[in-house]
C-alpha positions in Angstrom: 92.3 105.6 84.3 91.2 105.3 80.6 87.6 105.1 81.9 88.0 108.5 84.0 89.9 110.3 80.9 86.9 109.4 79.3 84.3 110.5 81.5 85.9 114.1 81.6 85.8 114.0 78.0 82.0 114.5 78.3 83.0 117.9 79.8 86.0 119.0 78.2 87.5 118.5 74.6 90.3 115.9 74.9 92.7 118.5 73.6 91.8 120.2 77.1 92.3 117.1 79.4 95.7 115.2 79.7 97.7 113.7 82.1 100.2 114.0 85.6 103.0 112.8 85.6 103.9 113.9 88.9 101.4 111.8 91.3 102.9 109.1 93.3 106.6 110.4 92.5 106.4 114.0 94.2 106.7 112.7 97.7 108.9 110.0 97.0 111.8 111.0 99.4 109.7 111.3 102.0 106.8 109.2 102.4 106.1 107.2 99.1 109.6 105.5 98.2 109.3 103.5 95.3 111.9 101.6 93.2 113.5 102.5 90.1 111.9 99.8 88.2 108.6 101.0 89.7 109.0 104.5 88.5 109.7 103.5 85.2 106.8 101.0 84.8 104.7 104.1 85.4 106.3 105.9 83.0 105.8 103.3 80.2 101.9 102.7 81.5 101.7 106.3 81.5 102.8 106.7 78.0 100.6 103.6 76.6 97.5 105.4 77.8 98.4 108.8 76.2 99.2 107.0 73.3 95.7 104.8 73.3 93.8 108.3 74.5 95.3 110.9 71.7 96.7 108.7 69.0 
């Protein structure tokens, strides 16, 4: 993910790009059931690369 934030950096400012929250958890009712455990891991791995990308 780092390596993709990156690459769009070569197009766009990094003050431009930033980051979804959203994917994997917006069809998680229906089709993508993950644990609560799971959901939070992503939040924290989510949070670690925002704070590695835009210290």
């Amino acid at each position: 993910m780092i390596a993709q934030i990156e690459q769009a950096a070569n197009y766009l400012p990094l003050a431009q790009l930033g980051l979804c929250l959203q994917s994997g958890f917006a069809s998680m009712e229906e089709g993508n059931r993950i644990s609560y455990d799971t959901q939070w891991k992503k939040l924290k791995l989510m949070n670690e690369i925002a704070q590695q990308i835009w210290r």
